[in-house]
PyMOL Python script that loads the backbone (N, CA, C, O; Angstrom):
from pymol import cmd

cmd.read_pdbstr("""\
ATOM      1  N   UNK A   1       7.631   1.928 -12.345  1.00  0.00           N
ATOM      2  CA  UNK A   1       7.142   0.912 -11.429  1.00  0.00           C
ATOM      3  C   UNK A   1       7.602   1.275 -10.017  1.00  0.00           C
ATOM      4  O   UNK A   1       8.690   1.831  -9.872  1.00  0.00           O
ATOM      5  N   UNK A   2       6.909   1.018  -9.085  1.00  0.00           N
ATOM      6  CA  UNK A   2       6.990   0.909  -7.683  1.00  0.00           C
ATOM      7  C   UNK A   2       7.920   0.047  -7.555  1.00  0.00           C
ATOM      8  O   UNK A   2       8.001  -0.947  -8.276  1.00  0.00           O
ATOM      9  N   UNK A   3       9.222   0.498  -6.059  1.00  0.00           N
ATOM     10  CA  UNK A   3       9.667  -0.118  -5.441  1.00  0.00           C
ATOM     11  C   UNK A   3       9.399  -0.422  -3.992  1.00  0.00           C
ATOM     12  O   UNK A   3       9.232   0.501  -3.195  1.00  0.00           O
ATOM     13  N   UNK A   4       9.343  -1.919  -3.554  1.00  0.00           N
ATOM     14  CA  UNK A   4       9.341  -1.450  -1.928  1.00  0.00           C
ATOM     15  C   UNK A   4      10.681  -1.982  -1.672  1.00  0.00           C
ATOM     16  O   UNK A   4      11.264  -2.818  -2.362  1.00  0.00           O
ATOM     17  N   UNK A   5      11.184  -1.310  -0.421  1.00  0.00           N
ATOM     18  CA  UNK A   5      12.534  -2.241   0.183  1.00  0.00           C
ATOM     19  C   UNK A   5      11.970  -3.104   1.433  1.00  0.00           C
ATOM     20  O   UNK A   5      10.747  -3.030   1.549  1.00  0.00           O
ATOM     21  N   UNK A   6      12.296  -3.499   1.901  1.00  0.00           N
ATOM     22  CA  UNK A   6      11.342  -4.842   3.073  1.00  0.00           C
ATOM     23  C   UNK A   6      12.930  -5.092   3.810  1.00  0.00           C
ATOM     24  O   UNK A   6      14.035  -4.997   3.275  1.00  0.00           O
ATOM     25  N   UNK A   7      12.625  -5.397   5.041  1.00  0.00           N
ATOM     26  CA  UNK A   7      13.005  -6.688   5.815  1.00  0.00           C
ATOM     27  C   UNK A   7      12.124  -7.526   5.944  1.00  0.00           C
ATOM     28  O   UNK A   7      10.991  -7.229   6.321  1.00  0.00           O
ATOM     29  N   UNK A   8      12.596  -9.033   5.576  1.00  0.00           N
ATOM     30  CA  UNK A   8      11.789  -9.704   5.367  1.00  0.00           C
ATOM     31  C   UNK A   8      10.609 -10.611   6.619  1.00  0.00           C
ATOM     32  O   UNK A   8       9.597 -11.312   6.612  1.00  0.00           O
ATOM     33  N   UNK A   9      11.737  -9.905   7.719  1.00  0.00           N
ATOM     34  CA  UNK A   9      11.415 -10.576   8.947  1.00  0.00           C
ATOM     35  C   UNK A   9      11.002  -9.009   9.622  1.00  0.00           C
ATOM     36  O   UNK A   9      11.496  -8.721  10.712  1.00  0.00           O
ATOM     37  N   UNK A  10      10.479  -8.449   9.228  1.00  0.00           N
ATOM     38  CA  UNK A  10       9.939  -7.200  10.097  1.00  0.00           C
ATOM     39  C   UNK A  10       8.802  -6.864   9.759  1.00  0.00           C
ATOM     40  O   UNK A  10       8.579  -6.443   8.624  1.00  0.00           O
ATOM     41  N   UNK A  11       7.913  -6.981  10.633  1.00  0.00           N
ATOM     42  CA  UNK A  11       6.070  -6.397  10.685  1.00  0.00           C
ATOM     43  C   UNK A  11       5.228  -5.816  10.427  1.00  0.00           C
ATOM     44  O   UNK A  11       4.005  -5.946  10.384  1.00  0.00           O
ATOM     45  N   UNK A  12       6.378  -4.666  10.117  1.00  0.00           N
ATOM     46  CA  UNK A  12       5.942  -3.246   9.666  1.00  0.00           C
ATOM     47  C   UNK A  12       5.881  -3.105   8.259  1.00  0.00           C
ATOM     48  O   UNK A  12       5.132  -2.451   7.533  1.00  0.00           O
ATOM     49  N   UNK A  13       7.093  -4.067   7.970  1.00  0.00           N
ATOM     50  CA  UNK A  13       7.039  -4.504   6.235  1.00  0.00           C
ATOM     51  C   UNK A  13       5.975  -4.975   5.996  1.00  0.00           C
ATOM     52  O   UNK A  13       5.625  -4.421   4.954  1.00  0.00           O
ATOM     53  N   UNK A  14       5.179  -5.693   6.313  1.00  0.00           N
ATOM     54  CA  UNK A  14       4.095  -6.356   6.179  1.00  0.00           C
ATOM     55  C   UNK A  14       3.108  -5.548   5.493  1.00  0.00           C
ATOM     56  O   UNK A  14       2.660  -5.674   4.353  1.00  0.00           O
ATOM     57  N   UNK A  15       2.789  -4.500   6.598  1.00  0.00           N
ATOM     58  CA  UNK A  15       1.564  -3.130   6.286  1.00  0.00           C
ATOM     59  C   UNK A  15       1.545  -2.806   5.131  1.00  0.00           C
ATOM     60  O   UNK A  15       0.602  -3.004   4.365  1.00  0.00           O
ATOM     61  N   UNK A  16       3.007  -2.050   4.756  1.00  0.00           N
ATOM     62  CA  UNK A  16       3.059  -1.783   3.299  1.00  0.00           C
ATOM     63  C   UNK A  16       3.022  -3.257   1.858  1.00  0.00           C
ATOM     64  O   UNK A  16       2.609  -3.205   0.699  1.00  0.00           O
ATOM     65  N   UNK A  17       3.493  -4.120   2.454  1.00  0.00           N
ATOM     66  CA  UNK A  17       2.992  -5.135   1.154  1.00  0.00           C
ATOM     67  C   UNK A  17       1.662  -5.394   1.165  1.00  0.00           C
ATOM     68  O   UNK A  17       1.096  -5.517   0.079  1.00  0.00           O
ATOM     69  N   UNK A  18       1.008  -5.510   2.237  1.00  0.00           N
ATOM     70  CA  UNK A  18      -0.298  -5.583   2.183  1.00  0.00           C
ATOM     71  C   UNK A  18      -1.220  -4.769   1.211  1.00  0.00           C
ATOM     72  O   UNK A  18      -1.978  -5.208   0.346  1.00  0.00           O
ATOM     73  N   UNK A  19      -0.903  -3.159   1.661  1.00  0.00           N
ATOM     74  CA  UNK A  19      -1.837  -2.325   1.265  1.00  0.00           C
ATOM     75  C   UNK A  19      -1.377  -2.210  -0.468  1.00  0.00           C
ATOM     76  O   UNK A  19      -2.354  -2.161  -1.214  1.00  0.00           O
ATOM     77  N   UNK A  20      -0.422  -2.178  -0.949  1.00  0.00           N
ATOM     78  CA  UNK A  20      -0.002  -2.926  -2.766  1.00  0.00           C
ATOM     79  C   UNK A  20      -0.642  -3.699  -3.320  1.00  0.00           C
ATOM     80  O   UNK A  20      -1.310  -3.490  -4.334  1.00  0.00           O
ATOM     81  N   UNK A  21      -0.472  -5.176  -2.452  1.00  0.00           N
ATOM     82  CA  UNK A  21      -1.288  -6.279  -2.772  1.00  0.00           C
ATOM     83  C   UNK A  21      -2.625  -5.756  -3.334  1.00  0.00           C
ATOM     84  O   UNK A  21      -2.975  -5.569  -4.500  1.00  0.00           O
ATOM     85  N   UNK A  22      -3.485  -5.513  -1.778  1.00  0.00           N
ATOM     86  CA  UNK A  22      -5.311  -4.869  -1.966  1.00  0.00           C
ATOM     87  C   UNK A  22      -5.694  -4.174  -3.029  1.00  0.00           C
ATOM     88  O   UNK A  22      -6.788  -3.998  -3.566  1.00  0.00           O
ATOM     89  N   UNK A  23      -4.495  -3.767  -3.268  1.00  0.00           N
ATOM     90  CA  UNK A  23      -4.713  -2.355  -4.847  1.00  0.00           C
ATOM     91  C   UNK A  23      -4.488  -3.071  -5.573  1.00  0.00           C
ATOM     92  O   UNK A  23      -5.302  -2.996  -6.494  1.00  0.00           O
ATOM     93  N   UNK A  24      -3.674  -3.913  -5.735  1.00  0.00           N
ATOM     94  CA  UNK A  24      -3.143  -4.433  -7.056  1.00  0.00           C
ATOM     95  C   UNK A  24      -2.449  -3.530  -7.755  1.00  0.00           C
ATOM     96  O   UNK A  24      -2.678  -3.393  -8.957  1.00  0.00           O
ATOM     97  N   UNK A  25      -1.815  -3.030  -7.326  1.00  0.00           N
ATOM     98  CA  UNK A  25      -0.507  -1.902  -7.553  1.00  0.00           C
ATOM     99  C   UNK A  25       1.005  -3.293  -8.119  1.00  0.00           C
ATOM    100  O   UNK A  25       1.479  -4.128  -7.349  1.00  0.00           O
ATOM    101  N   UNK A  26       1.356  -3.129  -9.406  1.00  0.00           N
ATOM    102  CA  UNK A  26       2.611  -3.829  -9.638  1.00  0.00           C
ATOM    103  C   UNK A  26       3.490  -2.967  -8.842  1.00  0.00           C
ATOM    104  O   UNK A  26       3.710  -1.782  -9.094  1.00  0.00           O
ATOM    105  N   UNK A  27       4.062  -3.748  -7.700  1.00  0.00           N
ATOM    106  CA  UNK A  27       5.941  -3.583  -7.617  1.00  0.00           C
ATOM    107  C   UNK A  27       6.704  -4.148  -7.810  1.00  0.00           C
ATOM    108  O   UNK A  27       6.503  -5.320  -8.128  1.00  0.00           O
ATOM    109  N   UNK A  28       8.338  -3.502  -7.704  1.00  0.00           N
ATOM    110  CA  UNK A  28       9.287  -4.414  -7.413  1.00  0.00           C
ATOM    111  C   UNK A  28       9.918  -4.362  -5.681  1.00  0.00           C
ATOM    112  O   UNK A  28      10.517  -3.467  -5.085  1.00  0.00           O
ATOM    113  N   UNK A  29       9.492  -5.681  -5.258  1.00  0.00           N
ATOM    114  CA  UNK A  29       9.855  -6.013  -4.001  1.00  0.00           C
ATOM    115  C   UNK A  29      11.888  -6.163  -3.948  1.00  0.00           C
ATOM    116  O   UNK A  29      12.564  -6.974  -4.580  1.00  0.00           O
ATOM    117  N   UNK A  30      12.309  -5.248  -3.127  1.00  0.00           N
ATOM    118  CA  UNK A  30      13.466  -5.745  -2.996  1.00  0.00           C
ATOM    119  C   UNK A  30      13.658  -6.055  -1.212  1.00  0.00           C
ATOM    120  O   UNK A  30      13.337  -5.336  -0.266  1.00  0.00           O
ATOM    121  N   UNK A  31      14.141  -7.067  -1.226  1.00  0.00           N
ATOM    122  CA  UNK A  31      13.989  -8.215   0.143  1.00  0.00           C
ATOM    123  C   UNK A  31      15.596  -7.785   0.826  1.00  0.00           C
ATOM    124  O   UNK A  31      16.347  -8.729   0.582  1.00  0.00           O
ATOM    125  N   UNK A  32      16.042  -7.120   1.283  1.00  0.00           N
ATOM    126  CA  UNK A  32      17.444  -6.356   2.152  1.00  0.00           C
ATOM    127  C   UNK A  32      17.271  -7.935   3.043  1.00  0.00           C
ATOM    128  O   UNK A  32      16.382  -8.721   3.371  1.00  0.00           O
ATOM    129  N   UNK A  33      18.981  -7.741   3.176  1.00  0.00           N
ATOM    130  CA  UNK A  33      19.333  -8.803   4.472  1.00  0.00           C
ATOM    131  C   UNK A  33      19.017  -8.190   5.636  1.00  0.00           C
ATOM    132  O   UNK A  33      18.703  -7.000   5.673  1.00  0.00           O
ATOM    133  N   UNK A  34      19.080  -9.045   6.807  1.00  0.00           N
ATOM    134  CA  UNK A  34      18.576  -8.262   7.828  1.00  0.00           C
ATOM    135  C   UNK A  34      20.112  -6.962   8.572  1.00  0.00           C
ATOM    136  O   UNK A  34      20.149  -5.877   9.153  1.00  0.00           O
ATOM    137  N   UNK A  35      20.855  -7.726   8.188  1.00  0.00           N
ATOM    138  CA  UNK A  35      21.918  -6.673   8.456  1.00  0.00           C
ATOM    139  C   UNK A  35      22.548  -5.428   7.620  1.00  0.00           C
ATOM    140  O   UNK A  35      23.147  -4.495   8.155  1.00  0.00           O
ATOM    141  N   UNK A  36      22.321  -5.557   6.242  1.00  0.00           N
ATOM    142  CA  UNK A  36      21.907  -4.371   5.469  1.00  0.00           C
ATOM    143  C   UNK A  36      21.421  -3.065   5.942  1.00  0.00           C
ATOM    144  O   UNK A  36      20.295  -2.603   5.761  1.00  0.00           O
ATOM    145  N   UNK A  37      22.389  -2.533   6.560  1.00  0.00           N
ATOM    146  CA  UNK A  37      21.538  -0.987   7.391  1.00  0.00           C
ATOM    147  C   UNK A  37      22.546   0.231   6.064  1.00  0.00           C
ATOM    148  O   UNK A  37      22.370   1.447   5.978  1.00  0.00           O
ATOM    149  N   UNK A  38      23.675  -0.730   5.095  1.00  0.00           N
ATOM    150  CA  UNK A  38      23.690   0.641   4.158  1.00  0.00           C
ATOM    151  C   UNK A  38      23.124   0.933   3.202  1.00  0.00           C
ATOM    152  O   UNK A  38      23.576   1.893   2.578  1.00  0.00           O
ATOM    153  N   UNK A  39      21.658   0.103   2.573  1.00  0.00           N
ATOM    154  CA  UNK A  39      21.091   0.183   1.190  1.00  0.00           C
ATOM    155  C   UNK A  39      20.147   1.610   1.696  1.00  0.00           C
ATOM    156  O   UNK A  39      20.164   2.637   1.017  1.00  0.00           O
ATOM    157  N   UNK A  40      19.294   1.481   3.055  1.00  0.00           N
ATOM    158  CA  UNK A  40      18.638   2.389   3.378  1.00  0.00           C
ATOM    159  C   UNK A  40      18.557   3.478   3.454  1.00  0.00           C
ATOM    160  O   UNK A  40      17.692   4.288   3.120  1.00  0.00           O
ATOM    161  N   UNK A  41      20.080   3.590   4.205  1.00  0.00           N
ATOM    162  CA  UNK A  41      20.603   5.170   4.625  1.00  0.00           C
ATOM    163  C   UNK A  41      20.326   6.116   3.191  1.00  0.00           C
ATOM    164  O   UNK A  41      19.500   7.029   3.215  1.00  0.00           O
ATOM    165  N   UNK A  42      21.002   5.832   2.132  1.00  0.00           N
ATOM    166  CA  UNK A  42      21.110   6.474   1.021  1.00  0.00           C
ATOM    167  C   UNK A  42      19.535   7.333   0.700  1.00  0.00           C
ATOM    168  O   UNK A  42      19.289   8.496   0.379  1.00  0.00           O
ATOM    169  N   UNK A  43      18.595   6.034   0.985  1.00  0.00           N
ATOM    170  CA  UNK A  43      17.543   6.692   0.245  1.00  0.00           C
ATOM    171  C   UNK A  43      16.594   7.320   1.314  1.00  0.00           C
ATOM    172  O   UNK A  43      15.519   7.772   0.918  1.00  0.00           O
ATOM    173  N   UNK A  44      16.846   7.368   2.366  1.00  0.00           N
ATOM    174  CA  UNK A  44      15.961   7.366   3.097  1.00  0.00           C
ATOM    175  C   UNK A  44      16.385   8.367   4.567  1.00  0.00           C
ATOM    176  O   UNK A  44      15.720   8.956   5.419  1.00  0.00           O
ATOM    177  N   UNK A  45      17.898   8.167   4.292  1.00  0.00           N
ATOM    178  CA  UNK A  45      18.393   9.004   4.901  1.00  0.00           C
ATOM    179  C   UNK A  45      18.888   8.181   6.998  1.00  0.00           C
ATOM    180  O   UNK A  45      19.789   8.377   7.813  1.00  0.00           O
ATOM    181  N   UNK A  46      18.189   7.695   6.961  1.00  0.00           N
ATOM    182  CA  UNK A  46      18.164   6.960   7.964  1.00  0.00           C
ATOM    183  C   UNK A  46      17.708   4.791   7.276  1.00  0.00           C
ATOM    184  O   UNK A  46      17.234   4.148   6.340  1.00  0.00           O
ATOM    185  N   UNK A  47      18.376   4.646   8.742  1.00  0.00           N
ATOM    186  CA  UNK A  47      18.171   3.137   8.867  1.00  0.00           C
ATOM    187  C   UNK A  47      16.659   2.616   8.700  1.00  0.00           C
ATOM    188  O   UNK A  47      16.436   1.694   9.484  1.00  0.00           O
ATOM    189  N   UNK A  48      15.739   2.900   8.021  1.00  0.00           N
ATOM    190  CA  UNK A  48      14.470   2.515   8.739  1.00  0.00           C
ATOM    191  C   UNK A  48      13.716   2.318   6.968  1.00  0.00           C
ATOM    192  O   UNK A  48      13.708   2.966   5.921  1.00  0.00           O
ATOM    193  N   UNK A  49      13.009   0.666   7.625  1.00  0.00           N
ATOM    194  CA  UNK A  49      12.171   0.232   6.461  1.00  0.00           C
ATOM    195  C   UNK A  49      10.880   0.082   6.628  1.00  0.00           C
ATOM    196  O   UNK A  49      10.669  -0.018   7.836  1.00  0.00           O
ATOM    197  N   UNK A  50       9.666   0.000   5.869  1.00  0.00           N
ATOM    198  CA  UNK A  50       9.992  -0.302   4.518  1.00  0.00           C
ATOM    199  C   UNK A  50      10.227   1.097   3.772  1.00  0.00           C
ATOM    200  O   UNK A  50      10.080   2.172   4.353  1.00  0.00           O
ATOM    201  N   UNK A  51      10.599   0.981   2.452  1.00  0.00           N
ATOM    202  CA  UNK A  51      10.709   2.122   1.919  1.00  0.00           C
ATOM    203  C   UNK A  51       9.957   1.875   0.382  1.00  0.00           C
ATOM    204  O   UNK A  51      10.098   0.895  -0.348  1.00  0.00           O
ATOM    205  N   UNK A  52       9.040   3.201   0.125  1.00  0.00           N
ATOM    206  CA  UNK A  52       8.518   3.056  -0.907  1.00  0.00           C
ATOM    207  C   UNK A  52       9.058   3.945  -2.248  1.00  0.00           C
ATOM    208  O   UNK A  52      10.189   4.319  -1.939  1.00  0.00           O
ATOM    209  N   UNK A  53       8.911   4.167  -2.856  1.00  0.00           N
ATOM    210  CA  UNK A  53      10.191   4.475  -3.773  1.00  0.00           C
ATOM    211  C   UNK A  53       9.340   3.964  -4.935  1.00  0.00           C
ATOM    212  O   UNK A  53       9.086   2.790  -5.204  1.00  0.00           O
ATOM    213  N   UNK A  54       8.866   5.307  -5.709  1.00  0.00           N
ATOM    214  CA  UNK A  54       7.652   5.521  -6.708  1.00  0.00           C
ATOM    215  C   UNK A  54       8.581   6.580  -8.026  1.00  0.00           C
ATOM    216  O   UNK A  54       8.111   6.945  -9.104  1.00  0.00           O
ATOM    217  N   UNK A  55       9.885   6.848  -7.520  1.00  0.00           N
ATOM    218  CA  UNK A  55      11.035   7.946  -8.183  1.00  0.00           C
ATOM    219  C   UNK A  55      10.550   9.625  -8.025  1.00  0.00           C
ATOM    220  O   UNK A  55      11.297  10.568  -8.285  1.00  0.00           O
ATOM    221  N   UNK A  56       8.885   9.773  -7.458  1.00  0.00           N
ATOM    222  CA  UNK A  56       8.714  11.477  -6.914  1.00  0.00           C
ATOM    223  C   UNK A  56       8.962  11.345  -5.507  1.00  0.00           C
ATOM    224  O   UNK A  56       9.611  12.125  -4.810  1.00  0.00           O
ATOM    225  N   UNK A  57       8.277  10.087  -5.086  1.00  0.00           N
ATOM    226  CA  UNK A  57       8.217  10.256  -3.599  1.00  0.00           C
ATOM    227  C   UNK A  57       8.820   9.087  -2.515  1.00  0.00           C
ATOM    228  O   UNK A  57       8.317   7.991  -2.759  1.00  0.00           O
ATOM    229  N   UNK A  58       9.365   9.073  -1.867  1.00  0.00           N
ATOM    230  CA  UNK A  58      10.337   8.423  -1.314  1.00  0.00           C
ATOM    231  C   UNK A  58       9.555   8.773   0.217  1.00  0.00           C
ATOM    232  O   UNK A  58       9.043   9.857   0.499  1.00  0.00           O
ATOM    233  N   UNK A  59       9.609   7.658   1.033  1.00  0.00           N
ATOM    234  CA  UNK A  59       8.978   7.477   2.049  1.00  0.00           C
ATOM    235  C   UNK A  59       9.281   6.028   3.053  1.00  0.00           C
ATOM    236  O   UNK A  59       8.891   4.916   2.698  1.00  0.00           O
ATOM    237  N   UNK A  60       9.976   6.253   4.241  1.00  0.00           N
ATOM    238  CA  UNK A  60      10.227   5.090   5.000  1.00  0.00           C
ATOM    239  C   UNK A  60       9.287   4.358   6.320  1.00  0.00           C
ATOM    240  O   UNK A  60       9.459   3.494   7.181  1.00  0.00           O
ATOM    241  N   UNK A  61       8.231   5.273   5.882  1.00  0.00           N
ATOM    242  CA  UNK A  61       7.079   4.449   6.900  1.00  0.00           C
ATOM    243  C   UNK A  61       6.307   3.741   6.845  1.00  0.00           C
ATOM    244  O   UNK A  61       5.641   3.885   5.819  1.00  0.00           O
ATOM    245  N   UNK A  62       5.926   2.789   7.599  1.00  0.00           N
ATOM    246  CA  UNK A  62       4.945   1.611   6.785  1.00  0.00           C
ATOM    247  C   UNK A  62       3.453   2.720   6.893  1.00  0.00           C
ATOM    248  O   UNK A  62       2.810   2.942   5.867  1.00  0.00           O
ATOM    249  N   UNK A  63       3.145   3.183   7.897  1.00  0.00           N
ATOM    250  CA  UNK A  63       1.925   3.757   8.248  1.00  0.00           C
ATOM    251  C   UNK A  63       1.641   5.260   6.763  1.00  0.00           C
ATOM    252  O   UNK A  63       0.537   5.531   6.291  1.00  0.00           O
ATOM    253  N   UNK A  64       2.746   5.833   6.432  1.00  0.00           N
ATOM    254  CA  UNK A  64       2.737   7.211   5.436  1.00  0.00           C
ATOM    255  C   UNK A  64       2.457   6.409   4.455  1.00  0.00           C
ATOM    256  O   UNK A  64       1.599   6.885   3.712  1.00  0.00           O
ATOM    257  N   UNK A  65       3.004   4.931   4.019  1.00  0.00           N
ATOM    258  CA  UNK A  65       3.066   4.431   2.641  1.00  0.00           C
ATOM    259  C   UNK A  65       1.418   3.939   2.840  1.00  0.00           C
ATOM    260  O   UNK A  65       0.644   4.081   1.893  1.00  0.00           O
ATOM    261  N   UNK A  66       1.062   3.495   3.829  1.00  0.00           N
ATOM    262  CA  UNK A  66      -0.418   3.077   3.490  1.00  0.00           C
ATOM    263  C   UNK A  66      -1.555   4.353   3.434  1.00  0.00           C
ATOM    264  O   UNK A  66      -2.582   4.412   2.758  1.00  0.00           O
ATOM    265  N   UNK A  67      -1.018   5.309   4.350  1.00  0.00           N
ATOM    266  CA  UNK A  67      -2.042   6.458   4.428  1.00  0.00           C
ATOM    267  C   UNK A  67      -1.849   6.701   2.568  1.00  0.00           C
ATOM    268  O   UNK A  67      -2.742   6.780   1.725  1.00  0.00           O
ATOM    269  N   UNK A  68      -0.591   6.760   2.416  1.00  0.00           N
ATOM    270  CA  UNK A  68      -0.653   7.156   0.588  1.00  0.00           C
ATOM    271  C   UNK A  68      -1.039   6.498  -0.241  1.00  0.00           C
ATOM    272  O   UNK A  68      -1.351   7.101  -1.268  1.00  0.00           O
ATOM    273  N   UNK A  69      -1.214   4.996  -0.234  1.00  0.00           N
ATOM    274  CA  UNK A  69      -1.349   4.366  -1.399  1.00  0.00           C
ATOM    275  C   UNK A  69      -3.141   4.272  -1.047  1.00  0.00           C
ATOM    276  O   UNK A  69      -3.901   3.734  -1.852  1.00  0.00           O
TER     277      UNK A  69
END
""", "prot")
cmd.dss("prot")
cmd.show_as("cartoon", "prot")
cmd.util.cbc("prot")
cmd.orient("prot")
């Protein structure tokens, strides 16, 4: 199953739940606090959400995750 990571209050998160939704792609949404800048780093290497996280491909852009899905 698909993961996304989100801030829940950020815009860009949006793009990528959106384009899931339209597909009807099952994920699991995980909702980070907004001050949570160490869940990211790990996977992503940097501070920056959303992150999609499929276990091949790992990706922190809202714009790459929609060009992909």
């Amino acid at each position: 199953m698909f993961k996304l990571y989100v801030y829940d209050h950020f815009p860009f998160c949006l793009n990528a739940r959106v384009i899931l939704g339209l597909h009807a792609l099952p994920f699991e949404l995980v909702i980070l606090q907004n001050d949570d800048g160490a869940t990211p780093k790990p996977i992503e290497g940097q501070n920056m959400l959303a992150i999609f996280d499929d276990e091949r491909w790992v990706r922190g852009d809202s714009i790459d995750i929609v060009s992909f899905i």
